[in-house]
C-alpha positions in Angstrom: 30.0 -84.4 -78.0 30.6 -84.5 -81.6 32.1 -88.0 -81.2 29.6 -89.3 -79.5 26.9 -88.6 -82.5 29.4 -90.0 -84.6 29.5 -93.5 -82.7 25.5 -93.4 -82.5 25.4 -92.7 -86.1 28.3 -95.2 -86.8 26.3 -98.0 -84.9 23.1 -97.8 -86.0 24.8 -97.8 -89.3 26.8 -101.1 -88.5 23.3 -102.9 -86.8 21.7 -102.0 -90.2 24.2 -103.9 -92.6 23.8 -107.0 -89.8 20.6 -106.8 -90.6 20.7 -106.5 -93.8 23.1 -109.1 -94.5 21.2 -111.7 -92.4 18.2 -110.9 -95.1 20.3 -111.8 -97.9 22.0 -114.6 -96.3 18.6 -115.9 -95.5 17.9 -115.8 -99.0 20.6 -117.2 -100.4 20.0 -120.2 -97.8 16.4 -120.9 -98.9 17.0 -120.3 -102.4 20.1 -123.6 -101.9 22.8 -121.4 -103.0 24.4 -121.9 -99.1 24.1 -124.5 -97.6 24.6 -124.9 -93.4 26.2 -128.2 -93.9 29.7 -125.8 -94.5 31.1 -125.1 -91.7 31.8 -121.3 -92.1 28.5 -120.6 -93.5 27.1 -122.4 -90.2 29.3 -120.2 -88.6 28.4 -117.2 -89.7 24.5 -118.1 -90.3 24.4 -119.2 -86.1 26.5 -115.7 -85.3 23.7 -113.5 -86.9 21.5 -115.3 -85.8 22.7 -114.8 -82.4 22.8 -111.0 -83.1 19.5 -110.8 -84.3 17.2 -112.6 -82.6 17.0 -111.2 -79.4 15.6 -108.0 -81.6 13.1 -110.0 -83.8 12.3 -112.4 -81.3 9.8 -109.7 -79.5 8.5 -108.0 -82.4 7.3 -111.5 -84.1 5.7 -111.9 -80.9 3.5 -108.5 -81.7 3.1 -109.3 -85.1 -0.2 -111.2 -86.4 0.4 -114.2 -88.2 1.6 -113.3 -91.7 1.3 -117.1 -93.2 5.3 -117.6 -93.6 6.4 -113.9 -94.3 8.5 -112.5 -91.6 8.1 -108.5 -91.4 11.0 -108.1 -88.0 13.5 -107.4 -90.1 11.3 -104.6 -92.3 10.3 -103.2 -89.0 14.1 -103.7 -87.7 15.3 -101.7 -90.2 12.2 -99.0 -90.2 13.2 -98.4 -87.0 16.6 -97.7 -87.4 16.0 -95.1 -90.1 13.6 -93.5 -87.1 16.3 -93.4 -84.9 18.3 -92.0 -87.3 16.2 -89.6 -88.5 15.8 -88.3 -84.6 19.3 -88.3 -83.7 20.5 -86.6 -87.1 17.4 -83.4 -86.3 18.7 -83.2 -82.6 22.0 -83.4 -83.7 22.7 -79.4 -82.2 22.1 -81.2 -78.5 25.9 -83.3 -79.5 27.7 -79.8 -80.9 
């Protein structure tokens, strides 16, 4: 059972740097320093987008209107520490 809090850990750990790398890829995108016209940062921009958006999608839904400023991917990530957080102080129900 030890493996199996290992995977949890290990992907909640691997949705959190997709997250976070669509931030900073967003950035870099609105700031001009990618541009979608490339073909692998197309790629790669519609393939996190395709990973992500069926999470922020609902929670943008719940969110008031914030006047351009998207908090999903704060609350994304928020919620990931959560789960960590609970699976790491249960972690005696895995040994």
């Amino acid at each position: 059972m030890t493996s199996l809090f290992q995977i949890l850990l290990l992907l909640i750990d691997v949705a959190f740097m997709i997250v976070l790398i669509h931030i900073i890829m967003s950035w870099l995108i609105n700031f001009s320093v990618l541009n979608l016209r490339q073909p692998l940062v197309a790629q790669i921009w519609h393939g996190l987008n395709g990973l992500v958006e069926p999470i922020y999608g609902p929670i943008r839904r719940r969110l008031p209107a914030m006047g351009g400023l998207d908090l999903a991917p704060l609350i994304v990530i928020l919620g990931l520490y959560v789960l960590e957080i609970v699976l790491r102080n249960n972690a005696a129900l895995f040994l």
